[in-house]
Every structure is written in C-alpha cells, then in structure tokens.
C-alpha positions in Angstrom: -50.5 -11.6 46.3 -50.0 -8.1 45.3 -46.1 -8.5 45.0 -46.6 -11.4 42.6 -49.0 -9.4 40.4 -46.2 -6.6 39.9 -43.6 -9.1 39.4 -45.0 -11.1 36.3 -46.2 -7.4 34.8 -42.7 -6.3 35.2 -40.6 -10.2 34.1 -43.4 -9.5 31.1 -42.4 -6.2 30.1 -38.8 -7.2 30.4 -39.4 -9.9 28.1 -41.4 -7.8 25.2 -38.5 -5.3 25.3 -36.0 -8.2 25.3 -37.6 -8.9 21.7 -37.8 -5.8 20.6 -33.9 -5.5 21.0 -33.4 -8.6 19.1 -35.8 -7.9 16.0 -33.5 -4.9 15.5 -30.3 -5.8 15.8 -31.4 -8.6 14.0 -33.0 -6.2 11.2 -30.1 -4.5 11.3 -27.7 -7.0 10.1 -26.5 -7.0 6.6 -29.1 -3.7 6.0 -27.4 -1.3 3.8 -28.2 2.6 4.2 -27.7 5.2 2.1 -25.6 7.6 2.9 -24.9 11.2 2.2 -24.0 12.5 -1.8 -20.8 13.1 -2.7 -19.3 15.2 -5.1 -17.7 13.1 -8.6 -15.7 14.7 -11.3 -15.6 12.8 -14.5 -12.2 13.5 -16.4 -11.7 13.9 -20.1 -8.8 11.1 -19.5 -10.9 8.5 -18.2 -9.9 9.1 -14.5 -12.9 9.6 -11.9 -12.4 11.0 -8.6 -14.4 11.1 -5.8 -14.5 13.6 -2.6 -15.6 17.4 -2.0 -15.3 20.2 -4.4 -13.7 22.9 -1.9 -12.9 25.4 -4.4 -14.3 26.0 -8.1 -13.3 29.4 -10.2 -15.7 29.7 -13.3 -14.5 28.7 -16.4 -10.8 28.4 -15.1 -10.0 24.6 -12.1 -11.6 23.4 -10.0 -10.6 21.9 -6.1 -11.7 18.0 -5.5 -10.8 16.6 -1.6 -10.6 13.2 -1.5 -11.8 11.0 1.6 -8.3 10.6 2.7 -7.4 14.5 2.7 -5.7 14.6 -0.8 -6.6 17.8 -2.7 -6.2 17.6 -6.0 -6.7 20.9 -8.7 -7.8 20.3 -12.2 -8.2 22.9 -15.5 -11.5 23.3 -16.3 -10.6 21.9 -19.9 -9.6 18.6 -18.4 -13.0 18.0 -17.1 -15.9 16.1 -18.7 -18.3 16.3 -16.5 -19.3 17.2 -12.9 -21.8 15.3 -10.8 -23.6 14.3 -7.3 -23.8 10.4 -6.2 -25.1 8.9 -3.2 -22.2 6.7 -1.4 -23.4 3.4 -0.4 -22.5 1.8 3.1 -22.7 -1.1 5.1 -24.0 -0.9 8.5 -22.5 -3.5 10.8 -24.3 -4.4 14.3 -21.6 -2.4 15.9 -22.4 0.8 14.2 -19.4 0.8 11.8 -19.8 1.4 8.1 -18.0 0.7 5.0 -18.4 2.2 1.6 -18.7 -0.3 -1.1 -15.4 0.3 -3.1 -13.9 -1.5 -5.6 -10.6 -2.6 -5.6 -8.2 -0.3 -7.4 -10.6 2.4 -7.8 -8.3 4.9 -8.9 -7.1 5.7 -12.6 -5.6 8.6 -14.6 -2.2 10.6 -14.4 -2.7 12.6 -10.9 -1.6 10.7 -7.8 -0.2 12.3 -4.3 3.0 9.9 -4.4 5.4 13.2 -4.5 7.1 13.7 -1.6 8.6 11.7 1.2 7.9 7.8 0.7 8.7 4.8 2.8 8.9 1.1 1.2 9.1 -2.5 2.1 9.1 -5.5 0.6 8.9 -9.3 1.9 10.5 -11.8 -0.8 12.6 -15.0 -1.3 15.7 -15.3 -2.8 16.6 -18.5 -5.0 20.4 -18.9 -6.0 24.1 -19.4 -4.4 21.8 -18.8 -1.4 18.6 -19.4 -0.7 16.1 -18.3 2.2 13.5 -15.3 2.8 14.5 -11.7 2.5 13.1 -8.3 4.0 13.8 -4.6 2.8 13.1 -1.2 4.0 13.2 2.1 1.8 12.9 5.6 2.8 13.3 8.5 0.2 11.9 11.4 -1.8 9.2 11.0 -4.6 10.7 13.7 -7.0 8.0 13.8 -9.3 6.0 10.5 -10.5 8.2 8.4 -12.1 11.3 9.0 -10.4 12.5 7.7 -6.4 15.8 8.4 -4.8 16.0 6.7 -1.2 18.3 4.8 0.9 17.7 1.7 2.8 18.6 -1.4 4.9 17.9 -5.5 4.3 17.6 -8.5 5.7 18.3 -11.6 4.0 18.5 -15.0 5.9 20.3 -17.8 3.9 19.2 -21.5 5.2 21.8 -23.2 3.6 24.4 -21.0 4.7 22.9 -20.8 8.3 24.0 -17.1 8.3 22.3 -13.6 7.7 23.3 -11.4 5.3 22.6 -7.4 5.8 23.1 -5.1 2.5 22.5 -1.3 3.2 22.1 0.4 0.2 21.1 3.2 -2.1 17.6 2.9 -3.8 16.5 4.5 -7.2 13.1 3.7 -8.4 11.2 4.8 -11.7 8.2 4.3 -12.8 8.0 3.8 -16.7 4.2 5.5 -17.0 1.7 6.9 -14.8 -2.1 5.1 -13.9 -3.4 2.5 -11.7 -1.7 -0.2 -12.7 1.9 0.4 -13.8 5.4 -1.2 -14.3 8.4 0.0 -12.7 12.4 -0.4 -12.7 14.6 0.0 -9.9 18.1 -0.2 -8.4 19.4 -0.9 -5.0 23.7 -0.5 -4.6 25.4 -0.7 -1.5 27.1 -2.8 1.0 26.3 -6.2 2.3 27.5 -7.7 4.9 27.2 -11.9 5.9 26.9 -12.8 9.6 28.8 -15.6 11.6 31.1 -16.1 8.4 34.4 -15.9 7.2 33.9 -13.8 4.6 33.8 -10.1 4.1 31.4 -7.5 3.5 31.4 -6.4 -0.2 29.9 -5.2 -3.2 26.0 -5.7 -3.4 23.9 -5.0 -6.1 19.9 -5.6 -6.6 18.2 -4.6 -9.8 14.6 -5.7 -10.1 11.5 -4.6 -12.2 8.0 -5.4 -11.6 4.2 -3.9 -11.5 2.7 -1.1 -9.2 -0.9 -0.9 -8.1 -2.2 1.9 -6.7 -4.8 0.9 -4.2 -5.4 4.8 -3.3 -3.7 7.7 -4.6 -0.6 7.6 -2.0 -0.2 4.1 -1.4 0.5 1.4 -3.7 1.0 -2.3 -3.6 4.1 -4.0 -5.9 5.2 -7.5 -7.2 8.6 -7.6 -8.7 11.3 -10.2 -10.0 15.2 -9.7 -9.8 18.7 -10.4 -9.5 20.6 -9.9 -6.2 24.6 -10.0 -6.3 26.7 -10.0 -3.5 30.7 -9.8 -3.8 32.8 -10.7 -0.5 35.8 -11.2 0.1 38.2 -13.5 2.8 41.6 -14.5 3.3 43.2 -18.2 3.7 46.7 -18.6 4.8 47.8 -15.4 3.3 46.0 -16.2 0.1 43.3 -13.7 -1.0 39.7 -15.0 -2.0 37.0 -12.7 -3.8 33.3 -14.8 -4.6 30.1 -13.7 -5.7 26.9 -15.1 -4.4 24.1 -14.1 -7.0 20.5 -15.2 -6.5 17.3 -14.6 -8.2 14.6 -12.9 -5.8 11.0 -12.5 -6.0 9.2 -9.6 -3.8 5.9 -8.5 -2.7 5.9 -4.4 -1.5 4.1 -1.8 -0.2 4.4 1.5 -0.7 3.3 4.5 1.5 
C-alpha cells in the first residue's frame, strides 16, 4: 500500500513538471528579446553602419567593426552623428537568434569588395544555341569599380546535344558606388564545343546588368548579354569558319 502511495506522488510530480516544460517552450515561441546595444554611426552621406567602435581619436576618425569582422575608418568630418541602439532578435525554441534586418541594409560609398573576389553566375542562353549556362570567376578587386579575373564556363546546348566550355579572361566595372548599382563587363577567351565537328574558337561575352549589395563584401547580380562563339571545321579539304551568337540572361553572386 505504501509503494502505491509513493508511486502516484511521484507519476504526479512527473506530470506537473511535464507542464511546466511545455508552458515554456510554448511561451517561448515567437517571443522576441532584446538584446545587447550596439554602436551606430550616422554618415553625412546618408550611409548608416552598424557594429563596434574599436578605435576613436578626438576630433580626427573614428574605427566602426561590423558584425561580420569588416573594419571600416571614417574622418570625423564625414560623420553626422554617433549613437547606441538596442538590436532586436528572434528567439527560436532551439535557442538560435536572428536579428531583424532588412534586406539590403547597406548604403553609401565604403564597401570591403577590394581584394581577391570569386563569382558565379547561373543563366540561359537564347540564340544559334539554346540551353542553360554556368560561369565561375576568380580575380582581384582593384579598387571599387574596377575587376580583373579569369574564369571557366559551362554552357549546355539542347538543340545541339553538345556542351560548349569557354575559358576566358573577365573585366568587370562598376559604373558608381552604393547598394544598388549597375555594372559593365567583359569575358574574352576560348571556347570549346564537345562531341562536335567543329573547332574551338574565338569567344566573346559582354554583358551589363545591376549589383546589390546584400552586405558590404558580398553582392547579388542580374545581368543581360550577348555571347559569341567563332569555330571553325574542315570538309573535304574545304575550310569552314561559323559564329554561334546567343543572347544570355544571368543571375550572380559575388563573394
């Protein structure tokens, strides 16, 4: 009788703690908290950054570190205003949490996109052939508006039933500097068609479209162009030269 007693006492408590677990997971869903301030500098230019001031010299710049590591250094007399926010985040039932940011948060002249850069870009080509296309970019970001790089394609014609492969040279400049900017570029090389009786040739891809910058390295692109390809082939001792040119439509990624 006395082992009966201690088990319903015990099955009881089991069950009050059972709901107690479940009102707060349950309370816990879609709860926002508030996190910790963070430090905002309000440019004269418009742009807003958000991060950690690491270094400030009186009356002279000012250090700003961003949440992905970028440090960026600003004159004094480019500055509008300094200030403290609190960073909103969303707690999920597995602990993570997300700060509320908008898309394309960031603006102004002053992005980390110097330096070594890689690119690709998914697409379609419409033309003399037809069929999906895939590019690949690595280079140097001289400054912000110009690219030098070299890459390597894939393009896959489905009338032709046959791949083409262009390697190439890529030069890339950006006609301003922001958030949301256009751009011109220029891939030259080789290309050569698989499984066919023509040669590799001439290729040429010049395209232009619109960058945006979805954090102050990487960027996002949709462009429209023309893609030329030159081969050549041979047919009883007779020489053929063609050109298949096609218009092509991309989406990119920069990082």
């Amino acid at each position: 009788m006395k082992v009966k007693i201690i088990t319903k006492q015990t099955t009881h408590a089991m069950k009050k703690l059972l709901l107690l677990i479940v009102l707060m997971v349950s309370c816990s869903l879609g709860t926002y908290a508030q996190g910790k301030m963070t430090d905002v500098v309000y440019l004269k230019d418009g742009s807003i950054i958000r991060g950690t001031i690491v270094e400030q010299i009186l009356g002279k710049s000012l250090k700003i570190e961003t949440a992905d590591g970028s440090v960026y250094n600003y004159p004094i007399d480019q500055v509008e205003k300094i200030a403290k926010e609190r960073v909103v985040k969303k707690k999920s039932i597995f602990g993570e949490e997300t700060e509320n940011t908008p898309p394309f948060p960031y603006k102004g002249n002053d992005y980390a996109i110097t330096g070594f850069r890689g690119m690709i870009d998914v697409g379609y080509i419409a033309g003399a052939i037809k069929g999906p296309e895939l590019g690949v970019s690595l280079g140097y970001q001289i400054n912000n508006y110009l690219f030098v790089g070299a890459g390597a394609g894939v393009q896959y014609a489905t009338d032709l039933e046959t791949i083409n492969i262009p390697v190439f040279a890529d030069v890339r400049g950006n006609l301003m500097t922001g958030s949301i900017l256009p751009f011109v570029a220029l891939r030259i090389g080789y290309g050569k068609l698989i499984d066919s009786s023509l040669d590799g040739g001439f290729y040429c891809h010049p395209f232009a479209g619109v960058k945006f910058m979805v954090t102050p390295k990487n960027a996002t692109t949709l462009a429209i162009g023309w893609s030329t390809n030159k081969y050549e082939t041979s047919y009883m001792d007779v020489h053929f030269k063609t050109s298949l040119n096609a218009l092509t439509l991309k989406l990119g990624y920069e990082f």
